[in-house]
C-alpha positions in Angstrom: -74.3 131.6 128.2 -77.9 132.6 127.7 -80.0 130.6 124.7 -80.1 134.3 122.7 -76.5 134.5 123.2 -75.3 131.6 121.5 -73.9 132.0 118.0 -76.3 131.1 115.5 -75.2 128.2 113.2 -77.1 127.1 109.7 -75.8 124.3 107.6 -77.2 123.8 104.2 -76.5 120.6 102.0 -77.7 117.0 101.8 -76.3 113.8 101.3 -73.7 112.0 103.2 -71.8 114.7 104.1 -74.1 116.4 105.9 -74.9 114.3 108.7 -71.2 113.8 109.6 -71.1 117.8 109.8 -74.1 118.1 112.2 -72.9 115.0 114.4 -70.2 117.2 115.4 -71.8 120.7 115.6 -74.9 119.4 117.2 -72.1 119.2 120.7 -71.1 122.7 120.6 -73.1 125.5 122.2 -74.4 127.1 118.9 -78.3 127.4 117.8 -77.7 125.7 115.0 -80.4 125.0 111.9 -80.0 122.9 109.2 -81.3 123.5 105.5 -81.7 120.2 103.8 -82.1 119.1 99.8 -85.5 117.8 98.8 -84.3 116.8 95.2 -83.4 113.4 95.8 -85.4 111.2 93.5 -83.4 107.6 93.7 -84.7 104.4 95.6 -87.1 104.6 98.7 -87.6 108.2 98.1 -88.4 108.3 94.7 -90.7 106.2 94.7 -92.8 107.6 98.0 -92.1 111.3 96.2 -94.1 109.4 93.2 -96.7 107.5 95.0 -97.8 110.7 97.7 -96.3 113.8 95.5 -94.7 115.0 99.1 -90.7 116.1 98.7 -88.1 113.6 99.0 -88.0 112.3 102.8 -84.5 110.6 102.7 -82.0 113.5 103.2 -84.0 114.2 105.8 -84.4 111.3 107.3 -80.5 111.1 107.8 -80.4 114.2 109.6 -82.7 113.7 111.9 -80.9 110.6 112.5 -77.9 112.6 112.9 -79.3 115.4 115.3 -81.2 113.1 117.5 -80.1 112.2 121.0 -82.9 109.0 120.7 -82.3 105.3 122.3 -79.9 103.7 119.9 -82.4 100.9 119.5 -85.3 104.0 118.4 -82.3 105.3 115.9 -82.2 101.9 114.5 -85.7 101.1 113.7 -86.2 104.9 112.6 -82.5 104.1 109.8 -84.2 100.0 109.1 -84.2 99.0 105.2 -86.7 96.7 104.9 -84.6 93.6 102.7 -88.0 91.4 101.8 -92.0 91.9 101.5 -93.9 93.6 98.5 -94.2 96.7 98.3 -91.8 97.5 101.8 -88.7 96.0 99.9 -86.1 98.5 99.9 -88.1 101.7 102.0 -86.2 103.0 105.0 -88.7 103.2 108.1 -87.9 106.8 108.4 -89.1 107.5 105.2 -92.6 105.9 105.5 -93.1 107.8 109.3 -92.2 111.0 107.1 -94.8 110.2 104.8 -97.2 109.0 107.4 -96.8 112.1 109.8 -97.0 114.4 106.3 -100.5 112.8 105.9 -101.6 113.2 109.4 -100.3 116.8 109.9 -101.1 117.7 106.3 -97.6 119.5 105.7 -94.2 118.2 105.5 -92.3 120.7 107.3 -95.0 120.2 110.0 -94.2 116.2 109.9 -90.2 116.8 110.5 -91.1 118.9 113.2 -93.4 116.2 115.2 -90.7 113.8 114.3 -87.6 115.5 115.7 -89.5 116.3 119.1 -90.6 112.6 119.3 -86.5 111.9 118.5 -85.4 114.4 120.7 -83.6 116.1 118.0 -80.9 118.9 118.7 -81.3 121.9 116.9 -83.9 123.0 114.0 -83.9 121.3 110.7 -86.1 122.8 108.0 -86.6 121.3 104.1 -85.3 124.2 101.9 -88.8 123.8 100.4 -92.2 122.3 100.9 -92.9 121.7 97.4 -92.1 119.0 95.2 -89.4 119.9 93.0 -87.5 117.9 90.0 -83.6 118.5 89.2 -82.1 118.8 86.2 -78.6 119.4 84.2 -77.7 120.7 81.2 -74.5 119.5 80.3 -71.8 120.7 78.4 -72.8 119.4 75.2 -76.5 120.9 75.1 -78.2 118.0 76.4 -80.8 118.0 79.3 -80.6 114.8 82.0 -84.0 115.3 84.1 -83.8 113.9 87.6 -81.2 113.8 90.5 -80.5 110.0 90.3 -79.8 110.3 86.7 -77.4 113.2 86.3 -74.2 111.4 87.1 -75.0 108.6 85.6 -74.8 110.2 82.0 -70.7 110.4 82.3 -71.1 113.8 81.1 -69.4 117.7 81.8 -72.0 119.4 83.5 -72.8 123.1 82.5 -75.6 123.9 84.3 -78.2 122.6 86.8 -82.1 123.7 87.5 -84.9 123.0 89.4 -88.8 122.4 87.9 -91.3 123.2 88.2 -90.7 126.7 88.4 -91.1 129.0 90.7 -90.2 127.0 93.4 -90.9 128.4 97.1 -88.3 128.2 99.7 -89.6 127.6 102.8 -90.1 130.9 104.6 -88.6 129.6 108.0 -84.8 128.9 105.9 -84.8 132.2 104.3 -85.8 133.7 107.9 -82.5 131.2 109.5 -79.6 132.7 106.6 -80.7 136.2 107.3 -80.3 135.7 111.4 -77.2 133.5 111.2 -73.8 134.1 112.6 -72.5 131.7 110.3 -73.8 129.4 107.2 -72.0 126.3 106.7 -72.6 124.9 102.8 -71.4 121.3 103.5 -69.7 118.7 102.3 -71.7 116.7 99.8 -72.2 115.7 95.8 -72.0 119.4 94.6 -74.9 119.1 91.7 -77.0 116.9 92.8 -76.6 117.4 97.2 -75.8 120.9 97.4 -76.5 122.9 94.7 -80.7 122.2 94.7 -80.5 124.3 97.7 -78.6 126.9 97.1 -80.2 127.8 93.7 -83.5 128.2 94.9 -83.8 132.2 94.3 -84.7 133.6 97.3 -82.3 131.6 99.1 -79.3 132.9 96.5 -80.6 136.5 97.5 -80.1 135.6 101.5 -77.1 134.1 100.7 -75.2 137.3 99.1 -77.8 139.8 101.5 -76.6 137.8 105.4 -73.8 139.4 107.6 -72.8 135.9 108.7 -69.6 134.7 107.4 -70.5 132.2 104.2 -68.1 129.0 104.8 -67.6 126.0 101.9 -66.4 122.6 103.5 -65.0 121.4 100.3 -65.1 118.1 99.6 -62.0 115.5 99.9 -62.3 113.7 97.0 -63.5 114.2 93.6 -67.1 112.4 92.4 -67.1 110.4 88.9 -70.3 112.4 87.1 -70.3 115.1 88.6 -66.6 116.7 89.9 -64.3 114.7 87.8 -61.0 116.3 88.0 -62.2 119.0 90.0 -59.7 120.9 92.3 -60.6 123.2 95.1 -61.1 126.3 93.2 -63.4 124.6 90.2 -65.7 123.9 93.1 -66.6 127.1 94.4 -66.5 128.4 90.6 -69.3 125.9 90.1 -71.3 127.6 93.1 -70.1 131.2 91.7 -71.1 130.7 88.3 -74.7 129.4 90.0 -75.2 132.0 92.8 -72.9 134.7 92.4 -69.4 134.9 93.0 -70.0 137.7 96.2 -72.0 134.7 98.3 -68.8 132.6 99.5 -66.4 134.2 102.1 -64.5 131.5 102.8 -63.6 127.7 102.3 -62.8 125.0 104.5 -60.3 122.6 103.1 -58.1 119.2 103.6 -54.1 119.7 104.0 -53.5 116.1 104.5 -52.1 113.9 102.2 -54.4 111.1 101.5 -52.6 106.9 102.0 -51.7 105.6 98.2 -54.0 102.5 99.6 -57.3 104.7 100.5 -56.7 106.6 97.0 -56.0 103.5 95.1 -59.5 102.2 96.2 -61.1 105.4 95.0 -59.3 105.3 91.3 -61.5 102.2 91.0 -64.4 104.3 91.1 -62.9 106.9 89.1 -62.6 109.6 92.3 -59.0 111.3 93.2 -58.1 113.5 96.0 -59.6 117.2 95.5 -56.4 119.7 94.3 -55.5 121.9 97.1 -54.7 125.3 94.9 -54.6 128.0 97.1 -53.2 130.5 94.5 -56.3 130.6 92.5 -58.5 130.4 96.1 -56.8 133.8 97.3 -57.7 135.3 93.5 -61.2 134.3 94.0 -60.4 136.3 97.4 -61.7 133.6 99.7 -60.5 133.1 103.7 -58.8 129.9 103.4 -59.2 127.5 106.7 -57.6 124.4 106.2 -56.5 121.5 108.4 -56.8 117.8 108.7 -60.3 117.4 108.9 -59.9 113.7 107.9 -61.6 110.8 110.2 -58.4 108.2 109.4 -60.1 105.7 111.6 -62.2 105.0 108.5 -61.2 102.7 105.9 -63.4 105.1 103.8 -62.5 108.8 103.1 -65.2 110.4 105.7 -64.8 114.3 107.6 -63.9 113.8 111.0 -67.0 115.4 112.9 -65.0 116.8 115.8 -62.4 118.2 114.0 -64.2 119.9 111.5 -66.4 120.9 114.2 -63.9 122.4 116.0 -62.6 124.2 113.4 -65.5 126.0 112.2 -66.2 126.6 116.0 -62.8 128.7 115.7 -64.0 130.8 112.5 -67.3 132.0 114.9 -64.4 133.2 117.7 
């Protein structure tokens, strides 16, 4: 099958479950492009977004990690956490080479680019903006929580979240990817802190309801204390609806296993339970529904399997 010929695959999202997503799609024979968060504002990356005033490197940083087909021994200095030394304490070294190559190329987009060729990346990976942008969350009882780090920290419903300053510019080359796609993944991910940053950047809301690809949510497994707190399927994607419009999602990807009483007694600790699997109200939202298990049970941890869920969304394009 020729390079134009292959189904055209963007994922957008950010934090931990996106990687695990692209691990597995980056082995299929798809163009695939992914649109990555740039709100994170927490540990190594808050303080280089500070100190430079570039976006934040660190979702980023674990996609290209994810999409590279480096030396293992190059992947590990690229993912190192410096434990000791003032001032390095605590940065990843993929963060500072993103703020190094930002300075020498002038432009951040341009920076991941020299990167990923140096890595040997598979596939495109874009920021869903060059600018330096600042989450926030109004929750349910009026009050504002400013910055990504802090919004689930304030045990509170959220109504709302937004992004200042405003306007905020997508980047051109992730509009230009929704419009072309054959399918856009939303993945996995903290849903208003991860996922949501991207998707309510205007322009990218308009590409999102305008695109003939199919529109697929991988819902998360479990719930997230802060943010989804007894959250089922369908209070997800109303979450995304009531931000973007109700007419962007086609379809939802979701977990029919039922989760070991050990793995979800580890998780009440932390205040998270398994994600509610009701269909009825998913079919009333009129959504596909593709489910499976799309669970890695290798992992002591709740984690999506990367070739399964792979594999599935592979099926939706056929």
């Amino acid at each position: 099958m020729s390079k134009q010929k292959l189904p055209r695959v963007v994922v957008i999202g950010g934090g931990t479950g996106m990687p695990v997503l692209l691990r597995g799609l980056k082995n299929l024979p798809i163009e695939l492009t992914a649109l990555v968060t740039v709100a994170d504002d927490g540990g190594s990356t808050g303080r280089i977004r500070n100190e430079m005033a570039i976006p934040a490197p660190g979702d980023i940083r674990n996609v290209i990690a994810a999409l590279s087909d480096a030396e293992p021994m190059l992947l590990e200095l690229f993912q190192h956490r410096f434990s000791e030394g003032n001032g390095l304490s605590g940065h990843s070294m993929g963060n500072l080479l993103l703020a190094a190559m930002t300075s020498v190329t002038g432009n951040f987009n341009t920076g991941i680019k020299e990167i990923s060729r140096v890595l040997n990346v598979k596939g495109k990976i874009y920021p869903i903006s060059n600018e330096n942008m600042s989450l926030h969350a109004e929750m349910e009882d009026g009050t504002i929580v400013s910055g990504e780090s802090s919004i689930p920290l304030s045990n509170k419903r959220i109504k709302r979240v937004f992004i200042r300053p405003q306007p905020v510019k997508p980047l051109p080359n992730a509009v230009r990817a929704i419009d072309a796609a054959d399918l856009v993944v939303i993945s996995p991910g903290s849903l208003y802190t991860s996922i949501m940053p991207n998707l309510i950047i205007p322009q990218v809301k308009e590409a999102l309801r305008d695109t003939k690809a199919k529109v697929v949510y991988v819902c998360n497994v479990m719930t997230q204390a802060g943010e989804t707190t007894g959250y089922s399927a369908s209070d997800h994607v109303r979450a995304i609806s009531d931000h973007i419009g109700s007419e962007c999602l086609d379809a939802i990807v979701v977990n029919n296993e039922v989760i070991d009483k050990s793995i979800r007694a580890v998780y009440a600790e932390e205040n998270a339970e398994p994600v509610e699997y009701d269909m009825e109200r998913l079919i009333d939202m009129g959504l596909e529904i593709i489910e499976g298990d799309i669970i890695d049970h290798t992992q002591f941890m709740l984690r999506h399997d990367n070739n399964k869920i792979a594999k599935l969304l592979y099926s939706v394009m056929k």
